[in-house]
C-alpha positions in Angstrom: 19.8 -25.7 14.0 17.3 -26.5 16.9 14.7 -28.6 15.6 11.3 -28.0 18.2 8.9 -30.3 15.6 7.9 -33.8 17.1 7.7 -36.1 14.2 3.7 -35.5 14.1 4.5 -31.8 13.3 1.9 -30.2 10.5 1.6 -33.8 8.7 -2.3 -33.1 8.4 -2.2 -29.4 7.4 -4.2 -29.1 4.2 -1.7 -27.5 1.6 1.9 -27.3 1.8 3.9 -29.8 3.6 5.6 -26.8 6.0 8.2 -29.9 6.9 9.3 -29.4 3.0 12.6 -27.9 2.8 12.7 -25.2 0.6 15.8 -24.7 -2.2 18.0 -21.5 -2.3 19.7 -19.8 -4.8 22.6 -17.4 -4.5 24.8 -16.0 -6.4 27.4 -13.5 -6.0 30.2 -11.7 -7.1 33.9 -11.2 -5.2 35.2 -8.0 -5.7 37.7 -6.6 -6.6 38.6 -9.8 -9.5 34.9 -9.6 -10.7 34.6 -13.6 -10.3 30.9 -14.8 -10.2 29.9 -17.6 -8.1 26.3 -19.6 -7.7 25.3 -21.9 -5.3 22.2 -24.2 -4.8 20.9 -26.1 -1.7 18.2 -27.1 -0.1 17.2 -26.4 3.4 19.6 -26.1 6.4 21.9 -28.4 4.6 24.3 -25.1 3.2 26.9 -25.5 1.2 30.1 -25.3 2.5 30.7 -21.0 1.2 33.7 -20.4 3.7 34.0 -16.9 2.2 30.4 -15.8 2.4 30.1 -16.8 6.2 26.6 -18.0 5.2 24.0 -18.9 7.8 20.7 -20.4 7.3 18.2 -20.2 10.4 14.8 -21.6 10.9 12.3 -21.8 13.3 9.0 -23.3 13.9 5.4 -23.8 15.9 2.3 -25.7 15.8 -1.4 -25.5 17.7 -3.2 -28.0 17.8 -6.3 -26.6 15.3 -4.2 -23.6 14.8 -1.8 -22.0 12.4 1.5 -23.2 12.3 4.4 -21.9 11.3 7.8 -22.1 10.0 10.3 -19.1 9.5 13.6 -19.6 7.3 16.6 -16.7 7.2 19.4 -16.5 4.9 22.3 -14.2 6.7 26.0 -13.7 5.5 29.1 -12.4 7.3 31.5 -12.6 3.7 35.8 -12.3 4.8 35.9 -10.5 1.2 34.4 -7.6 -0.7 31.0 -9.3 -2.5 28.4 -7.9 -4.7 25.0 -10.0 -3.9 23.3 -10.7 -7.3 20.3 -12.5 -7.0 18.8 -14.2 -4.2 15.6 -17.0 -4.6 13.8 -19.6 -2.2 11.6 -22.1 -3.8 8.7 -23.2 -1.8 6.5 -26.7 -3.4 3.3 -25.7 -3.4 0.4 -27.7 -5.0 -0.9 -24.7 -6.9 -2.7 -26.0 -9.4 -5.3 -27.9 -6.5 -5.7 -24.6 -5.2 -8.9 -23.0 -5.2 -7.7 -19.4 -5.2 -4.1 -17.6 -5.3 -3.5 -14.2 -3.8 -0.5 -12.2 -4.2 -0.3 -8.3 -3.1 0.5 -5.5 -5.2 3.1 -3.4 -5.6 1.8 -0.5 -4.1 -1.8 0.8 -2.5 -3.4 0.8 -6.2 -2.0 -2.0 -7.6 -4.9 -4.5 -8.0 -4.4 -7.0 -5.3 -7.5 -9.6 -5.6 -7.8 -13.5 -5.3 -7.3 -15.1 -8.8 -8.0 -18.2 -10.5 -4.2 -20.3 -10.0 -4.6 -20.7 -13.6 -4.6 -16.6 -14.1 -2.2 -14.1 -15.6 -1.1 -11.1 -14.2 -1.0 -8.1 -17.1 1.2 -5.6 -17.8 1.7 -2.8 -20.3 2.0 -5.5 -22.9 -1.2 -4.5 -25.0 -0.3 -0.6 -24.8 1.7 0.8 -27.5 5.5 1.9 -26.4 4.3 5.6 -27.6 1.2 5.6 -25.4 3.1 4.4 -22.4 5.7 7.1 -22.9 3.6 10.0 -23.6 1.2 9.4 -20.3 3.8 7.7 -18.1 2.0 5.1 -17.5 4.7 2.9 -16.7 5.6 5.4 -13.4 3.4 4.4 -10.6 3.5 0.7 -11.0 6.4 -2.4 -11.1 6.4 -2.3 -14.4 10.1 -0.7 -15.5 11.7 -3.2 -13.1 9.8 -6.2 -12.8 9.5 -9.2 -15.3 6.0 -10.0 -15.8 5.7 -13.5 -17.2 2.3 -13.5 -19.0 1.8 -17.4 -19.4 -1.3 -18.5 -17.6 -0.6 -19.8 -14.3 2.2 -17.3 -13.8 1.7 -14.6 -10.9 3.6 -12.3 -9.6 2.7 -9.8 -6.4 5.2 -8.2 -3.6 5.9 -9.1 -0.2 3.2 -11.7 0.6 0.5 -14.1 -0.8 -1.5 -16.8 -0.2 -3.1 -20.1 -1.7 -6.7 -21.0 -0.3 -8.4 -23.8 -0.3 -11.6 -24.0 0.8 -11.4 -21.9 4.3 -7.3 -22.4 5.2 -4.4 -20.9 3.4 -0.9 -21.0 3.2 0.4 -18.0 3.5 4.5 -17.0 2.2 5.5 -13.3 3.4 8.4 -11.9 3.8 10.0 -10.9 7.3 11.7 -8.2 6.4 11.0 -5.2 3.6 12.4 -2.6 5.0 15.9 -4.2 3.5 14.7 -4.8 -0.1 11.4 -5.6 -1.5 10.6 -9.2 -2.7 8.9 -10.2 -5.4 6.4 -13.5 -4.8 6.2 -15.7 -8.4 3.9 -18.7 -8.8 3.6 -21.3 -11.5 0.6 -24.0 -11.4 2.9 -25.9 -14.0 6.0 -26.7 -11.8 3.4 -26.5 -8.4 5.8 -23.8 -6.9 5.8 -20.3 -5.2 9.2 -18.6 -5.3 10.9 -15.1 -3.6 12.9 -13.2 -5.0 14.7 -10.7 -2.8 16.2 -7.3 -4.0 19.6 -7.9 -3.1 21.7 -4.9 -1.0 22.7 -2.1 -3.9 26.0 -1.3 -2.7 29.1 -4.6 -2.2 29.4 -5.7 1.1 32.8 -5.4 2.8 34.5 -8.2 4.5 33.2 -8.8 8.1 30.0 -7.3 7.9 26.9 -8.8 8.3 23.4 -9.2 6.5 20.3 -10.9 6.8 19.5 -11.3 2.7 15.9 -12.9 3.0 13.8 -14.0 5.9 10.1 -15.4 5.4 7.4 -17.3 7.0 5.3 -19.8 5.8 2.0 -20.0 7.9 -1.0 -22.1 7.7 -4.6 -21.9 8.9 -7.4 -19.9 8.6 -7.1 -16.9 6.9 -7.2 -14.8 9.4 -5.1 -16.4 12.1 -2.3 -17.0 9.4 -2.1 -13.4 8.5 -2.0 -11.8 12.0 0.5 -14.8 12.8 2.4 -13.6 10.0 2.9 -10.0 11.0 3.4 -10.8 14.4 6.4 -13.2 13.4 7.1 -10.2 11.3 7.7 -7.7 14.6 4.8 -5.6 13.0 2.2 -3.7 15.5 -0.4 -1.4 14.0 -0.1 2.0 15.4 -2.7 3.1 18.2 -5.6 5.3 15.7 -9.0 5.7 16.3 -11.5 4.8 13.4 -12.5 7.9 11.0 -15.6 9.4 9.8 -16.3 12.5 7.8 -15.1 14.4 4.3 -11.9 14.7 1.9 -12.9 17.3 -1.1 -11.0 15.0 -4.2 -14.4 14.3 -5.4 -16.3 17.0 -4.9 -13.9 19.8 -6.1 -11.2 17.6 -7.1 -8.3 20.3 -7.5 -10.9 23.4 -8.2 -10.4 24.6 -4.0 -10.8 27.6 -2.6 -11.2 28.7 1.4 -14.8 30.0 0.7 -16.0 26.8 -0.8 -14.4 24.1 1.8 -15.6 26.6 4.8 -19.1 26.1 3.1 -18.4 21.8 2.4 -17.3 22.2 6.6 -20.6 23.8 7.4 -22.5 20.8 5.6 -20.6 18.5 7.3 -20.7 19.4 10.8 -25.2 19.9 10.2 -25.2 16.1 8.9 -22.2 14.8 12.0 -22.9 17.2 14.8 -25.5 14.6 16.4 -24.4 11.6 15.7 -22.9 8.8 18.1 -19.7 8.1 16.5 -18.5 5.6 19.3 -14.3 5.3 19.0 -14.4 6.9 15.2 -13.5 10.2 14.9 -14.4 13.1 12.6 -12.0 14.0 9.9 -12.0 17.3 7.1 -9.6 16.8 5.0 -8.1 19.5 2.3 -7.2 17.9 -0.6 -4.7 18.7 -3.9 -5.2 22.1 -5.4 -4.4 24.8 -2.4 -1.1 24.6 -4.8 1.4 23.9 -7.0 2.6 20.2 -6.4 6.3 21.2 -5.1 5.2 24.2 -3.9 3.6 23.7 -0.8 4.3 26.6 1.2 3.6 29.3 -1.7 -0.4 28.5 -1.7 -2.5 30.1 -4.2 -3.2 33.2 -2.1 -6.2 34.0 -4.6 -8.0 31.1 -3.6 -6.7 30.8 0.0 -6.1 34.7 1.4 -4.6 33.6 4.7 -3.8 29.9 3.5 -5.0 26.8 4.0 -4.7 27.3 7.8 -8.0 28.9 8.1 -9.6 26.6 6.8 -7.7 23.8 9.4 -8.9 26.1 12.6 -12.3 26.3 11.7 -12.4 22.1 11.3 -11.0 22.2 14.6 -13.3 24.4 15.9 -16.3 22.2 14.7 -15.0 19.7 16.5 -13.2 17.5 13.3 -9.5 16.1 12.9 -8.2 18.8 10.8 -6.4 17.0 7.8 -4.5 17.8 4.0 -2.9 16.2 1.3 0.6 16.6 0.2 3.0 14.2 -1.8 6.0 15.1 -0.6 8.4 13.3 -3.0 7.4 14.5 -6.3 6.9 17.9 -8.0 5.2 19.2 -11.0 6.9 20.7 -13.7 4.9 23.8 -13.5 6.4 24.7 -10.3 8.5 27.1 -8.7 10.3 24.4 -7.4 11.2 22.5 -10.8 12.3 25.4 -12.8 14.6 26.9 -9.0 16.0 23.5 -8.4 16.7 21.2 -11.2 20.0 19.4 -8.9 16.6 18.6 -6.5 15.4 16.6 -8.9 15.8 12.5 -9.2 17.9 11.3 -12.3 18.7 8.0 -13.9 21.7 6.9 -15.0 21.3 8.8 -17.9 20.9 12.1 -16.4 17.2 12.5 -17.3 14.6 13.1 -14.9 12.5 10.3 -13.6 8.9 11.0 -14.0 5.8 9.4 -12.4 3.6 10.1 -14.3 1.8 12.9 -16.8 -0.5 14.2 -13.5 -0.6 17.8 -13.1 1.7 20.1 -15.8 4.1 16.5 -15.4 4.8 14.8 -12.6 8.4 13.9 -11.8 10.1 12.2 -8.6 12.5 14.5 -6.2 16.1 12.8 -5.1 14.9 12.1 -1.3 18.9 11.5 -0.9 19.5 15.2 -1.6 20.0 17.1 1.7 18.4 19.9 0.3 15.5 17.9 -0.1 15.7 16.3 3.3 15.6 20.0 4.3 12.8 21.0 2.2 10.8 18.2 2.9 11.2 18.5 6.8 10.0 21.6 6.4 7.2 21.6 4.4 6.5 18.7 7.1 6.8 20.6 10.0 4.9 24.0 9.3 1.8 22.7 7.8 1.8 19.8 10.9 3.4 22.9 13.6 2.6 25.9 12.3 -1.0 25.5 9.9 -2.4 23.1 12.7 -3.1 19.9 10.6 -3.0 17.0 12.6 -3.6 14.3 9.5 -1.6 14.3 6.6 -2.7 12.1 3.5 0.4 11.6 1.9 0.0 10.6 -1.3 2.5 9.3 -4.7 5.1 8.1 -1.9 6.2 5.5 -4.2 8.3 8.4 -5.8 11.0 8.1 -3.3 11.7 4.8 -4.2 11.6 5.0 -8.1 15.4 3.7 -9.0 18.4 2.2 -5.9 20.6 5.2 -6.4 22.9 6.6 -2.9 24.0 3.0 -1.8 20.1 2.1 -1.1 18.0 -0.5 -2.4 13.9 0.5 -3.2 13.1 -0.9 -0.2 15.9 0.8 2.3 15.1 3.9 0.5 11.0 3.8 1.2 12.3 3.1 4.5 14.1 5.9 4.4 11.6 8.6 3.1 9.1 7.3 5.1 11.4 7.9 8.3 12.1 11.3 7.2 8.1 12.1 7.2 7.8 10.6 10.7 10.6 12.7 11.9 9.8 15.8 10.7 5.6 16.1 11.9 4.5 17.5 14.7 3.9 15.1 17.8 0.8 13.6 17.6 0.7 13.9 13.8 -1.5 11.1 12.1 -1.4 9.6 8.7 -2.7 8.5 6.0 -0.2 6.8 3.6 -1.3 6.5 -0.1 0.3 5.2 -3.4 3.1 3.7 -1.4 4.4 -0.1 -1.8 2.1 -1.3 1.1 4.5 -3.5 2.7 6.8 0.0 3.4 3.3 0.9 5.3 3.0 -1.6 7.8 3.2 -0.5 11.2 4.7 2.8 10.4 1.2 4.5 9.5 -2.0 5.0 11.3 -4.1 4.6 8.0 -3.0 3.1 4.9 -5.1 3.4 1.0 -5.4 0.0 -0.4 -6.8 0.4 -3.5 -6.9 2.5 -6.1 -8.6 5.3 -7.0 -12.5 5.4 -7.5 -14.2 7.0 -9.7 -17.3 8.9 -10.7 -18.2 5.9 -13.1 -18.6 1.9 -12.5 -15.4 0.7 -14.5 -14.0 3.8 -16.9 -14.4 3.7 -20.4 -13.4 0.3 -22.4 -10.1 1.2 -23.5 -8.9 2.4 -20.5 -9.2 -0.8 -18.7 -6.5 -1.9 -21.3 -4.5 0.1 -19.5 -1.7 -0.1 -15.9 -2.9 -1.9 -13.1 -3.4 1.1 -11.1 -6.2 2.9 -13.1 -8.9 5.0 -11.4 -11.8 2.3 -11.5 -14.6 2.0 -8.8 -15.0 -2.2 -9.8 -10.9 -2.7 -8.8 -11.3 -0.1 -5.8 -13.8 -2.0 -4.4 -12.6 -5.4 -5.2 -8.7 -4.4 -3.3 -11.3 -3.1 -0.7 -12.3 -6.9 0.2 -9.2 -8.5 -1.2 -6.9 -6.5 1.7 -9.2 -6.2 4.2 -7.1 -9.0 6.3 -4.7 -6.2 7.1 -7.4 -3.6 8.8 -6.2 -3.6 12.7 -3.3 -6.2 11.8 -1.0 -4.0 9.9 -2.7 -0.2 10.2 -6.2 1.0 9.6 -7.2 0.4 5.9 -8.5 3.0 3.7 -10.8 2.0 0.8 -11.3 5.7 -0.5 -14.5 7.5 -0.5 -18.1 6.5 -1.1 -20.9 8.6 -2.8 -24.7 9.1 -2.4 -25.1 12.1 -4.6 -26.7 11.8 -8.3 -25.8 14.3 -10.9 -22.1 13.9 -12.0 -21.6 10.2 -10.3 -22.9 7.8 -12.8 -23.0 4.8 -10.4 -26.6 2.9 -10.0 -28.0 2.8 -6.7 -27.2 -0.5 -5.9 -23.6 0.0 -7.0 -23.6 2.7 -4.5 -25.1 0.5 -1.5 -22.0 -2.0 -2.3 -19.4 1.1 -2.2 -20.5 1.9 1.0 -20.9 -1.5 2.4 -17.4 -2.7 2.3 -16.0 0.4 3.3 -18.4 -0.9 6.7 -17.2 -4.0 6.7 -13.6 -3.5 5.6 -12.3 -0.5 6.5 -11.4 1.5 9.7 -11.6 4.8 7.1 -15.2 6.2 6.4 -14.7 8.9 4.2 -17.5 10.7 1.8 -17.2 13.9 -1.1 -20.4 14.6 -1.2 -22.1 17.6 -0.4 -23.0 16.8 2.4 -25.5 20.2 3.1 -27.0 19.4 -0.2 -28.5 15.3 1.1 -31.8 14.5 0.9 -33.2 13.2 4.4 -33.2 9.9 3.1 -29.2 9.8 1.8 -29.0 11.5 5.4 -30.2 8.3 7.1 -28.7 6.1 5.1 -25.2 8.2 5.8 -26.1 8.2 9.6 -27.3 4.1 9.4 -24.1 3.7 8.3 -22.0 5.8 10.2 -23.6 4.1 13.5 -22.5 0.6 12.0 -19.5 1.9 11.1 -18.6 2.9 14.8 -20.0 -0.2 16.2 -18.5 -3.0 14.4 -16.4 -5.3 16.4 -13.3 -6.6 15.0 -14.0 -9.1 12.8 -17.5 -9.2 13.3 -19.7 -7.9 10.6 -16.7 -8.4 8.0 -17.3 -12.1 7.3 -20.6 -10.9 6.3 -19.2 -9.3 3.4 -21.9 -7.1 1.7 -24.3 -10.1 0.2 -26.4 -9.2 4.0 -27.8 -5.8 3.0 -26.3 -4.1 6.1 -27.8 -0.7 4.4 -30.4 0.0 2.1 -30.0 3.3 0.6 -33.5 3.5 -1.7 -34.9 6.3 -1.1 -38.5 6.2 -0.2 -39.7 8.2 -2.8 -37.3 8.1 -5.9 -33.5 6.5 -6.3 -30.8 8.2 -7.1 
């Protein structure tokens, strides 16, 4: 192994020692005797595994008041049939002198914050088994297969985390997710931050070759050790333009109908038409309830006469991105599609249907290995991106496709996968917005990317329901994933923080609460999206909109984020009264 360190290298960096070796774990099975086999080392000192073919790579860089960097690769080229079982790193990591730890979430709204190193991460633990069942709340989360250790000082998050102190970080991420998620586990006890890699779900035969985990460890300022990170990574956000204007969720939520978004589109383009957006663009976007979840193509023709195309042409005619929501992996049970195509739907290995959750009449995940579906999905894709004129698609629940490894693939190969598929089948040009999908699966391979949760119409929900999964509607854990991912907006794709409100009435948020929504969305976010009425402002939520729309547009990279929102960038008192 080439060795490019003089013997100076990273001996003052402020946490880890990157010159550390790290220790490996794998273990294995040879087929077809079934004999198991573990082996232990540390660094590039492998042990001598003649029948695995094993490889261990690394590389690293320095500058001088930079980041630097060291990347390590496990890769195997077996001369037998092997089943990979489990395969760990352990990085030392003094943890417990840390002033934060961050670890990212499974998916866009899992809560993905800096924590106390001392902190647990929660589960489902204090939810009865007959609660979780009958509201699926196990479905959108980690929680069916991931062990959640819930002794203080034990975290666990997905791809990537860091440890700050003071102002640097060192950051662990993994190179590759795309082959199988990993899992990121700290302990302030034993000072150490391990991955865990999904291994390959099918044997690999003799003579073929895999890369089973690649990482990098990079240290610096936060910043610098992120985009160092995903560079090392080979990840490049996709060319998109920021994005101002309206999605109807919390308006209408799924109560839509042609005559009443034409009407939200007229409110819209009186409050935008004059404005000096800069590079952002303007956006309408359709939302659930045009209808059935499965059946996107038979539209509610009561509500939407000549579909939801109509209402596309005349966003495009006023001058807006025409956008709508789908999630393509997952139907409802009320559908046409559920009840015509029960071999479409995904089973486990007991031959039940995997749902996702108890949204809509049921929510259950389609087999995105299933030709059919491939078909169906393509499309659904491809006539509401061709033939209805969209040209953004919010794609939402995408975590569906990846539910259970089923078809030879891993989670990870099969987000990969789906995601693929979705690029595949849109029209040229198509942009996206990817939402409730493991993030990782997002990176690079999306425009715009949600990454947080849901808000809400409230502060925090009512008390029991913040007992509940880690991916609750909350406005307090949408706005704290706002800031705690904001180090991916321009690195990895834009980031979405959801929508902000300056209506009264049926949004039971206090004004300042209100002003901080719409602050980091500024500072963190390259999405600017509202649900308000927008014909029904006042003239002073109007200038507050239009203050923050021309900030919005003129931020520099990087340059009013610092700030965070304890500047008062807006001020959205009225004059007269607050609302």
């Amino acid at each position: 192994m080439d060795d490019p360190r003089g013997g100076s290298f990273a001996k003052t960096l402020p946490i880890v020692d990157i010159d550390a070796d790290p220790r490996f774990t794998l273990r294995w099975r040879s087929l077809p005797d079934g004999s198991s086999h573990l082996v232990n080392w540390s660094g590039a000192d492998r042990p001598a595994c003649c029948e695995m073919g094993l490889e261990v790579r690394s590389t690293c860089s320095s500058e001088p008041g930079g980041v630097a960097h060291r990347t390590w690769s496990i890769e195997v080229r077996p001369n037998k049939t092997i089943e990979i079982l489990d395969v760990k790193a352990t990085v030392d990591a003094p943890i417990a002198r840390a002033d934060a730890v961050f670890l990212n979430g499974y998916q866009s709204w899992t809560d993905s914050v800096e924590r106390r190193p001392t902190a647990r991460v929660r589960g489902l633990d204090r939810v009865p088994r007959f609660i979780v069942d009958r509201y699926v709340l196990d479905g959108s989360g980690d929680y069916r297969f991931t062990r959640y250790d819930h002794r203080r000082g034990h975290q666990h998050g997905f791809c990537y985390g860091y440890i700050r102190r003071a102002d640097m970080v060192a950051l662990v991420g993994s190179l590759e997710e795309d082959s199988g998620f990993t899992v990121l586990r700290t302990s302030t006890a034993e000072n150490e931050l391990t991955l865990e890699k999904e291994p390959p779900s099918r044997p690999l035969a003799a003579g073929e070759f895999r890369r089973l985990m690649a990482f990098a460890i990079c240290q610096g300022a936060r910043e610098e050790a992120v985009a160092r990170w995903l560079v090392l990574a080979g990840i490049r956000p996709l060319p998109a333009p920021p994005l101002v204007g309206y999605s109807s969720w919390y308006r209408r939520y799924g109560d839509i109908d042609a005559e009443s978004l034409l009407d939200d589109l007229k409110g819209a383009t009186h409050v935008l038409c004059d404005i000096d957006l800069g590079p952002a663009q303007r956006v309408f976007q359709i939302d659930d309830g045009y209808s059935k979840v499965g059946d996107w193509l038979e539209f509610d023709r009561s509500r939407f006469p000549l579909g939801p195309a109509t209402v596309l042409s005349a966003a495009r005619e006023e001058g807006f991105i025409p956008g709508i929501w789908l999630a393509p992996f997952v139907c409802e049970r009320d559908s046409e599609l559920y009840a015509a195509h029960p071999d479409w739907l995904l089973s486990d290995a007991f031959g039940s249907e995997v749902r996702t959750g108890c949204n809509w009449s049921g929510a259950v995940a389609l087999d995105t290995r299933n030709s059919e579906v491939r078909d169906y999905i393509a499309k659904v894709i491809s006539t509401v991106t061709a033939n209805w004129g969209a040209e953004l698609l919010k794609l939402d629940f995408l975590f569906a496709a990846c539910m259970i490894a089923h078809d030879g693939l891993n989670r990870g190969e099969l987000m990969a996968d789906a995601l693929e598929l979705l690029r595949e089948s849109a029209a040229p040009r198509t942009r996206m917005i990817l939402c409730g999908v493991p993030l990782a699966s997002a990176f690079g391979k999306a425009e715009y990317c949600r990454i947080g949760c849901d808000v809400g119409l409230d502060w925090d929900d009512r008390f029991y329901m913040r007992l509940l999964h880690r991916e609750r509607i909350s406005t307090k854990n949408s706005l704290r994933n706002t800031y705690g991912r904001a180090h991916l907006d321009g690195r990895a794709f834009r980031c979405d923080p959801d929508a902000f409100f300056l209506r009264a009435g049926d949004v039971n948020l206090t004004t300042k609460q209100k002003e901080s929504l719409l602050e980091a969305d500024i500072v963190c976010g390259g999405v600017l999206l509202t649900s308000d009425d927008m014909g029904a402002w006042t003239a002073d939520q109007i200038e507050c909109y239009r203050a923050a729309v021309r900030a919005f547009a003129a931020k520099e990279d990087g340059a009013i984020r610092e700030a965070g929102n304890e500047n008062g960038l807006l001020n959205c008192s009225p004059s007269s009264s607050r609302s």
